[in-house]
C-alpha positions as CSV (number, residue, x, y, z in Angstrom):
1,X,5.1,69.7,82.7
2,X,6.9,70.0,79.2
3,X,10.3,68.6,81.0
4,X,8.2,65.7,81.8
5,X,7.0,65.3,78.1
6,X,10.5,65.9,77.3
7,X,11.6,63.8,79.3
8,X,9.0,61.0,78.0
9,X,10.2,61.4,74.6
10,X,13.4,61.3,75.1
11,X,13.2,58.0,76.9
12,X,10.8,56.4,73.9
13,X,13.3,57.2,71.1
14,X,16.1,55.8,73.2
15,X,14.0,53.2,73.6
16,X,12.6,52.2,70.1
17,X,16.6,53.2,68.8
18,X,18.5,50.5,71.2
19,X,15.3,48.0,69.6
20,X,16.0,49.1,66.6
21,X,20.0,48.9,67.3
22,X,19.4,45.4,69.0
23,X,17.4,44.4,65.3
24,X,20.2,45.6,63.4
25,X,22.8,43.7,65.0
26,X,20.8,40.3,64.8
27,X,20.4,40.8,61.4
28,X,24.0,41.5,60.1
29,X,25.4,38.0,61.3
30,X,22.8,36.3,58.8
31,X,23.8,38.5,56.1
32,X,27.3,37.9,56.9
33,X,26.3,34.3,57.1
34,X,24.6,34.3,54.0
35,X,27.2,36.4,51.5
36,X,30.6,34.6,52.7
37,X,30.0,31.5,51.3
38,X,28.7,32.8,48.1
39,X,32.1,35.4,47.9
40,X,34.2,32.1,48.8
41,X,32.2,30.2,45.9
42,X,33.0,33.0,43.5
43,X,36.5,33.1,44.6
44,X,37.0,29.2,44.0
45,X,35.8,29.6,40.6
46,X,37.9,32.8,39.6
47,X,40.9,31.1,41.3
């Protein structure tokens, strides 16, 4: 019985950590999308 709970957990936080990973990853291409422009803005004037 507490393999199967084990088990159960296990599974969940794999779960809820590949969501979390899959959240992550969609985010960081907008940030990335967001802050190069503004770096290459800053650059143009500095240059």
């Amino acid at each position: 019985m507490s393999s199967l709970v084990g088990d159960v957990w296990t599974t969940g936080l794999v779960r809820v950590f590949r969501r979390q990973q899959a959240a992550l990853f969609s985010i960081v291409p907008t940030i990335h999308d967001v802050l190069l422009p503004r770096t290459r803005q800053v650059e143009n004037l500095f240059l």
